[in-house]
N, C-alpha and C positions, 0 to 999 in steps of 0.2 A: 905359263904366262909369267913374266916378269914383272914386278911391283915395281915403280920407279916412286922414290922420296926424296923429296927436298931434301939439303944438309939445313935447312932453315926451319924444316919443319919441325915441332914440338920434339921432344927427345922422345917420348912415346911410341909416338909413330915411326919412329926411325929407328927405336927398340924392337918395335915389332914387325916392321916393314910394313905398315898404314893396316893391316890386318889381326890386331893380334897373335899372333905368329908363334909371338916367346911363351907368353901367356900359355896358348893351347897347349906346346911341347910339354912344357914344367908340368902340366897338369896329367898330362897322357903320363908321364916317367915317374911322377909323384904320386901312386897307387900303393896305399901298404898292404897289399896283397901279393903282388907281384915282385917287390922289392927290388922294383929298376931291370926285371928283366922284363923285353917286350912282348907287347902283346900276343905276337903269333908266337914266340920262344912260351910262354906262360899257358896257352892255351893249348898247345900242344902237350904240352907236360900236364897239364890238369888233365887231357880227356887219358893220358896212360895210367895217373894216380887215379883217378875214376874206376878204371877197368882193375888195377891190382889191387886198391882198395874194394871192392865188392868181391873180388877173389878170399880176400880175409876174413872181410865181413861173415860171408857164409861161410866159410868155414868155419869160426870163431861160435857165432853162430849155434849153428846144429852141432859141435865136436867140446863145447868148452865149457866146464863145469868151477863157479863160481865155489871156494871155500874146499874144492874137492880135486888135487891133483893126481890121486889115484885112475878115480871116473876120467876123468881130462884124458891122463896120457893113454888109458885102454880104448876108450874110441878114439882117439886120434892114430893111435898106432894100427887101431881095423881100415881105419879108412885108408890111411898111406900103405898101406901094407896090399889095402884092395889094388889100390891104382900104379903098384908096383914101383914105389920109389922108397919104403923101407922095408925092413922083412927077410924072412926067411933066405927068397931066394933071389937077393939084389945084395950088390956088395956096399953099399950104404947101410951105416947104422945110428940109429936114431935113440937115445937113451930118453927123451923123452923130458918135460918140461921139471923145474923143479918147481918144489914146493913156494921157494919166494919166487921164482916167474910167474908160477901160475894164473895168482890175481892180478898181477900189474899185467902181467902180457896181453891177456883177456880183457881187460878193462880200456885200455891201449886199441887195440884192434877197435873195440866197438862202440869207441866213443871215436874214431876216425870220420872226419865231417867235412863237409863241402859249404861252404869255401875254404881254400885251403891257403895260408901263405905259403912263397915259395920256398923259405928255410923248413915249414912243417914239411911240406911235398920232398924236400930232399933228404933229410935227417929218414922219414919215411922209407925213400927207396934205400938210402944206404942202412936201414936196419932190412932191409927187406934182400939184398945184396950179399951181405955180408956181416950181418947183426942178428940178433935173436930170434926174428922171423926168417932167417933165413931156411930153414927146414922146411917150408914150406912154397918155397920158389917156384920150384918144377909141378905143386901141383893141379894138375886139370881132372875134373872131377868126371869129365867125358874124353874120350880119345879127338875129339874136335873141337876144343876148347883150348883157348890159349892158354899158356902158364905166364907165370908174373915173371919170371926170366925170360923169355921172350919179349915180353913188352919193355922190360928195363933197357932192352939194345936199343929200343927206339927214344930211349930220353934223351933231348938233345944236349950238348952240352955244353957249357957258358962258362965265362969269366965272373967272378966274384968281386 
C-alpha cells in the first residue's frame, strides 16, 4: 500500500512518509551488535557461532588445564589422536599448544558469550579458520556430529 503525503505537510511527515518510516529503518540498522549487518545476515551467523562456539566450549572444557601446558597438550593430543585428526597414523601433525598460548587460548575459548557483536563473531571464526584455534576445526567428538569447518562454509558473507 502506498502512503500519499502532502509536499505541504509538516517536513516530518514527509521525512517519514506520515508513518515513521525513517525513524523505524535507523533504529532496525542502528544495533551495536550487529554492526549494520541485517537482521537475518546476523542471526544466521549467530545460530553457526552458537553451534562452533559450544564446539570449543567443550572441548576447552573437559581437555584444558589452567597454569599447566603439559596436562593441556597430553589430553588434547589423546583426544585428537582418538577421533583421528592428529597422531600416529594421520598425516597431520599437531605439536601442541605453547606455554604462552595456553592460558590466553583457554581463557579465550571460555569466556566466549552470547551475545556476540558481529566483529567478536568474525575475528572468532577467522581465528577459528585460520588462526590458533584452528587445530581444532575438523573436530567432532562423534562420527555424527558436525565439525566447525563445516559450519564455517555456511557463514554468510558481507560487505564491511
Amino acid at each position: 500500500m502506498i502512503t500519499l503525503i502532502s509536499i505541504l505537510a509538516p517536513i516530518d511527515d514527509q521525512l517519514n512518509f506520515g508513518d515513521n518510516y525513517v525513524t523505524r529503518m535507523e533504529k532496525l540498522s542502528d544495533n551495536p551488535y550487529r554492526e549494520g549487518l541485517s537482521i537475518e545476515d546476523y542471526l544466521h551467523n549467530l545460530n553457526i557461532y552458537a553451534q562452533i562456539m559450544k564446539i570449543y566450549v567443550d572441548f576447552f572444557t573437559e581437555y584444558w588445564y589452567e597454569d599447566n601446558v603439559e596436562k593441556t597438550n597430553e589430553m588434547m593430543n589423546k583426544e585428537l589422536e582418538r577421533v583421528g585428526i592428529f597422531g600416529p597414523n594421520t598425516f597431520r601433525i599437531w605439536s601442541g599448544l605453547t606455554a604462552e598460548e595456553n592460558n590466553s587460548l583457554g581463557k579465550y575459548v571460555l569466556s566466549l558469550d552470547l551475545p556476540v557483536k558481529r566483529s567478536d563473531m568474525e575475528m572468532f571464526f577467522e581465528r577459528v579458520r585460520r588462526g590458533d584455534l584452528e587445530f581444532l576445526c575438523r573436530y567432532c567428538k562423534t562420527e555424527y556430529a558436525t565439525c566447525a569447518w563445516d559450519l564455517l562454509k555456511e557463514v554468510r558473507c558481507y560487505n564491511k
